[in-house]
N, C-alpha and C positions, 0 to 999 in steps of 0.2 A: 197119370194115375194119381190118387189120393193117397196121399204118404200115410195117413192117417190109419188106414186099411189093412198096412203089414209093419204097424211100430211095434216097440215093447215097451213103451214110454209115450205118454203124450205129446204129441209136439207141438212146438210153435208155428204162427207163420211168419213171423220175423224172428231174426235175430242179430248180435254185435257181429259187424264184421270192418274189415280196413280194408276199401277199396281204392284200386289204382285206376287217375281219372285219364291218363294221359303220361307220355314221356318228358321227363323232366326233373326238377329236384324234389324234395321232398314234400312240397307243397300239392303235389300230384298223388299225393297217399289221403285218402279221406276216410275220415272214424265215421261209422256208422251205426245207432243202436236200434236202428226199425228196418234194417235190410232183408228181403222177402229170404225165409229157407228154401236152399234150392230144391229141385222137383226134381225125382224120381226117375229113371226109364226104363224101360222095361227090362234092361239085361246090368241096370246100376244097384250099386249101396249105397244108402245115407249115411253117415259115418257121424260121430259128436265128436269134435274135437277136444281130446284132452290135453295135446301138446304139438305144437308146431315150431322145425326147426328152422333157421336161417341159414341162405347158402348164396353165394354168389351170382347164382342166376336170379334172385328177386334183385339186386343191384342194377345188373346191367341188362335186365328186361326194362325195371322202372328208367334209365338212363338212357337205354337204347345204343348202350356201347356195342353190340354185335354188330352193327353198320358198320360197312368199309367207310364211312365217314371220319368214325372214330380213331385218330390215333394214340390218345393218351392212355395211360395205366385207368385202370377201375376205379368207382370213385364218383363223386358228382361235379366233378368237374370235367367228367369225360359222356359228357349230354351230347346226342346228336339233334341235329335239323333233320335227317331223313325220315321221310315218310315209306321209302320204297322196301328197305332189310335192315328192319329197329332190333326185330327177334334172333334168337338161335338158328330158327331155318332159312333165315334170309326173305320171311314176308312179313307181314302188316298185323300186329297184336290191335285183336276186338276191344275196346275198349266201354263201358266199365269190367277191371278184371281183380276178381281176387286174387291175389299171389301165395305163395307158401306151398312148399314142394311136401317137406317133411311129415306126413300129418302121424300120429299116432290118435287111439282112438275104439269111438265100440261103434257098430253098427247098428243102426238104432229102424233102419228100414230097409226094404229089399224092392226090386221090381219084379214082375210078371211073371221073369225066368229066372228068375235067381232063386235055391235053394235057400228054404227057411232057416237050416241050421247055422246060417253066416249070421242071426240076428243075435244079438248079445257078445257077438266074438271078438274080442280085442285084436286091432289089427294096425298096420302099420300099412303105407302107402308104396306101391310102384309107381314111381314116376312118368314112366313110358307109357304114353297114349299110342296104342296101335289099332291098327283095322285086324280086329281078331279072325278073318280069315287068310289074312296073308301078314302074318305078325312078322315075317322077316324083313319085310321092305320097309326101309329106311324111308324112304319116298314118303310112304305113309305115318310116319311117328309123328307125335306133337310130347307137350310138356307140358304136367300138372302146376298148375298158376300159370300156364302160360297158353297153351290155347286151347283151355281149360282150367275153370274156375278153382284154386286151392283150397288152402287151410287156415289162410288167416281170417277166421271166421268161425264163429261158434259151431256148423256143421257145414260138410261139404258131402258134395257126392261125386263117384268115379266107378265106373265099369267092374265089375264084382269081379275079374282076371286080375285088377290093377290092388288088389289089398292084398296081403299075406297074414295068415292067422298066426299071431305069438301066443303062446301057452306058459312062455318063464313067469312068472310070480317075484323072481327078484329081481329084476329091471322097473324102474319108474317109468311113467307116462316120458316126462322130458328125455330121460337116459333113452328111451326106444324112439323118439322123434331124432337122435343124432345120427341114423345109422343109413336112410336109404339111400338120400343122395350122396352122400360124401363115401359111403361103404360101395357103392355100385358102383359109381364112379372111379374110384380109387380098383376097385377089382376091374373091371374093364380095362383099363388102363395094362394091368399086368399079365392080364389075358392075350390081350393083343400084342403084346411085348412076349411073351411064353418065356414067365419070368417061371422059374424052379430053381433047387437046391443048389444048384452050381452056378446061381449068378450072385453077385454083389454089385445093388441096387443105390444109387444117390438119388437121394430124395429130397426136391427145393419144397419149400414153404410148408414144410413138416409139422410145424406147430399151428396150421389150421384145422378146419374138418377132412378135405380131401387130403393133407398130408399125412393126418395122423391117422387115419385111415388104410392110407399107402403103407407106411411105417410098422403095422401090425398085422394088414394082409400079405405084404412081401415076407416077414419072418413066419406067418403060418407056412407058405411055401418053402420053408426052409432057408431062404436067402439070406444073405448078411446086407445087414441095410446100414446107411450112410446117411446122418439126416441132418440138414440145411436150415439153421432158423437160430433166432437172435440168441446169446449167450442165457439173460433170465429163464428163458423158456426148456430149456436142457431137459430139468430136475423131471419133471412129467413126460417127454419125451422116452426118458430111461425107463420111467416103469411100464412104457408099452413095448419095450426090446426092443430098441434104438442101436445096434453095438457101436455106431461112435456117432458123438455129436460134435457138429462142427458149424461156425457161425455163418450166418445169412449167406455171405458171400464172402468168400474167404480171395484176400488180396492176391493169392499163391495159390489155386489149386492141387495142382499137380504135388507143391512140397506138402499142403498139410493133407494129401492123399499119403502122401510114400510115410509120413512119420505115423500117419493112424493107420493103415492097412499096410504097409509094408511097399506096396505097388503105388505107380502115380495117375495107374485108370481103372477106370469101372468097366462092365458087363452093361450094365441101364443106366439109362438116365429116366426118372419120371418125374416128368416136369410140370407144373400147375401156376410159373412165375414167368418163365418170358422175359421179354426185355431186357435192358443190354448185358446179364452176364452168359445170355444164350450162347455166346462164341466159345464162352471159357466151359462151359457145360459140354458143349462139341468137342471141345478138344480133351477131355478126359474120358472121350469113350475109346476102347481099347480097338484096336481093329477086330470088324467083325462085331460092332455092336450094335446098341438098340437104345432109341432114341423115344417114349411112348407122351405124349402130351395131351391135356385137356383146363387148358386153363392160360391166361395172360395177365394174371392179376399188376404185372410189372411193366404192360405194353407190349401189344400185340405185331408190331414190327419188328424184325429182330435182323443182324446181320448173319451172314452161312455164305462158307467160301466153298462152292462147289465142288474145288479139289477134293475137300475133306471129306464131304460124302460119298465120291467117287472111290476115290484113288484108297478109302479105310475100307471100303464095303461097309459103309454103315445105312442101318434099314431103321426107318422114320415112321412113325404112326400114330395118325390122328385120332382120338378116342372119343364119340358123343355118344351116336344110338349104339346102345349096348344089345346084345340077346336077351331074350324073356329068360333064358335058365341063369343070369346071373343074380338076379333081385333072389329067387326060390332059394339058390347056393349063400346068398347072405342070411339068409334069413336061417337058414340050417345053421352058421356059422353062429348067430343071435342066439338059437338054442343052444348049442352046445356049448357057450360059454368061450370061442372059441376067439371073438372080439370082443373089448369092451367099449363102453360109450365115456365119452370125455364131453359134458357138457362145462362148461366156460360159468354163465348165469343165465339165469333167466329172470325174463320181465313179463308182465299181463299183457294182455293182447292191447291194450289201449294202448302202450307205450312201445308201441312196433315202431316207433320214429327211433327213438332213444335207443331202442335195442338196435337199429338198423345203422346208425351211426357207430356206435361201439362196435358193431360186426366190419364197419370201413375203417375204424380206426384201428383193428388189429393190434392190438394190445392182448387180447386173450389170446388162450390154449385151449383148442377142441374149438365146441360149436355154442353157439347160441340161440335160446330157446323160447318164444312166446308160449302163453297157456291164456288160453283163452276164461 
């Protein structure tokens, strides 16, 4: 169809966008300022990007670390050769592909079926591409920038189910690009764990988006959270009600548990880090705990002594495709003032290399943000 037909804005047929040519370092990211606006479909929105956030999965889509190829931490040194499971599902990323999960944004066009009152609406992105007749089968999910063209790109389009309308006036473009993946993520995660009031939560690599995420979705449910990240990073940590901060990886678990909480195990572990201090993360769950992960930013091999999971009754779960009612559940939590956004900085969309380095090199707190 002709975008042209149902804008509220004239549009372009091209516009700036950072396309991904292929797996590999960063020479496989290409700036673009004549790339065709994408086209319309009959049940899609065209969105204008006003801010696009950074997340972990543009790293290791562009790297291809989801391949069992890969064993090192996240990174660009952790580049695979396979051709056969580069992606999250285990198949083959189309290539050229825009990336960027986070979009914030108006909707500037609609298709055939899509209700005209979504045009001018400020909205924010669902990540979860599904076959909207059968939205719960995993089978069927894919992933926005991943197989499905993103946000780093002056406008994108995605299936009119896949946007959520925000109405708050005090949140910035960037501040509402920090919240779908790392806020869904981090709620799935806790969902699947059936974390409430009576647990206390340790939470690894807290001082990123899905940590601090974690950090502020666990204390909505009333939980006492425990969070994991380098000493500088604390101060910001606390004002999203952290009740104790404790460094990266502490030499002692178990002692600097019993001197902050009194006890020397937790109820959860929700883990986003992996690698090798996954054993000592095991052994601070109490009998009878719960174990929720979605992330290996530390290395995705980890050692686990069988006994431990046996013989504690402890129950382990993997977190990716989430349910469609958790995106809608954040997004009420965005209104109601109930999360807040922690963006780190932000850079223009040209300098998506620069910004994507500083998001590997982990130095900030919260998330990091292009604006087109």
């Amino acid at each position: 169809m002709d975008t042209q037909d149902c804008s509220v804005e004239t549009l372009p047929q091209t516009m700036r966008a950072f396309v991904l040519t292929g797996h590999g370092g960063m020479d496989k990211l290409e700036y673009h300022t004549e790339w065709p606006v994408p086209a319309v479909g009959d049940n899609d929105v065209l969105i204008k990007v006003a801010a696009c956030g950074l997340n972990n999965t543009d790293v290791n889509t562009r790297t291809g670390w989801y391949s069992k190829s890969v064993k090192e931490a996240t990174g660009d040194d952790a580049v695979t050769s396979s051709e056969q499971d580069p992606s999250w599902g285990g198949g083959a990323i189309q290539f050229p592909r825009i990336q960027g999960a986070d979009v914030c944004g108006r909707v500037v066009a609609v298709g055939d079926n899509v209700d005209r009152e979504l045009l001018g609406c400020r909205v924010i992105s669902d990540n979860w591409l599904r076959d909207w007749s059968d939205p719960l089968n995993r089978k069927k999910a894919g992933y926005f920038g991943s197989e499905r063209d993103g946000g780093f790109a002056e406008y994108t389009a995605t299936h009119y189910r896949n946007v959520g309308i925000i109405h708050s006036t005090t949140l910035s473009d960037a501040e509402l690009a920090t919240f779908s993946c790392s806020s869904t993520t981090a709620e799935g995660m806790l969902s699947r764990a059936n974390v409430d009031k009576n647990d206390i939560v340790l939470i690894t690599g807290a001082s990123g988006g899905v940590g601090s995420a974690l950090v502020q979705l666990a204390k909505r449910r009333g939980a006492q959270v425990v969070a994991l990240a380098s000493e500088a990073k604390h101060a910001r940590l606390t004002d999203l009600g952290a009740d104790v901060l404790l460094p990266r990886s502490p030499a002692n678990l178990k002692a600097s548990l019993r001197d902050a909480i009194g006890r020397d195990t937790v109820t959860v572990v929700a883990d986003i880090v992996g690698g090798s201090y996954f054993a000592t993360l095991i052994d601070s769950l109490e009998r009878g705990g719960r174990y929720t992960v979605s992330g290996a930013i530390a290395g995705p091999l980890v050692e686990l002594d069988l006994r431990t999971l046996y013989l504690r009754d402890l129950t382990f779960t993997g977190s990716t495709v989430i349910g469609p009612h958790i995106f809608h559940d954040v997004v009420t939590y965005i209104e109601r003032g109930e999360i807040k956004p922690l963006v780190a900085k932000t850079y223009p969309l040209s300098e998506l290399k620069i910004a994507q380095q500083a998001f590997i090199d982990k130095t900030h707190v919260g998330s990091i943000v292009v604006i087109p």
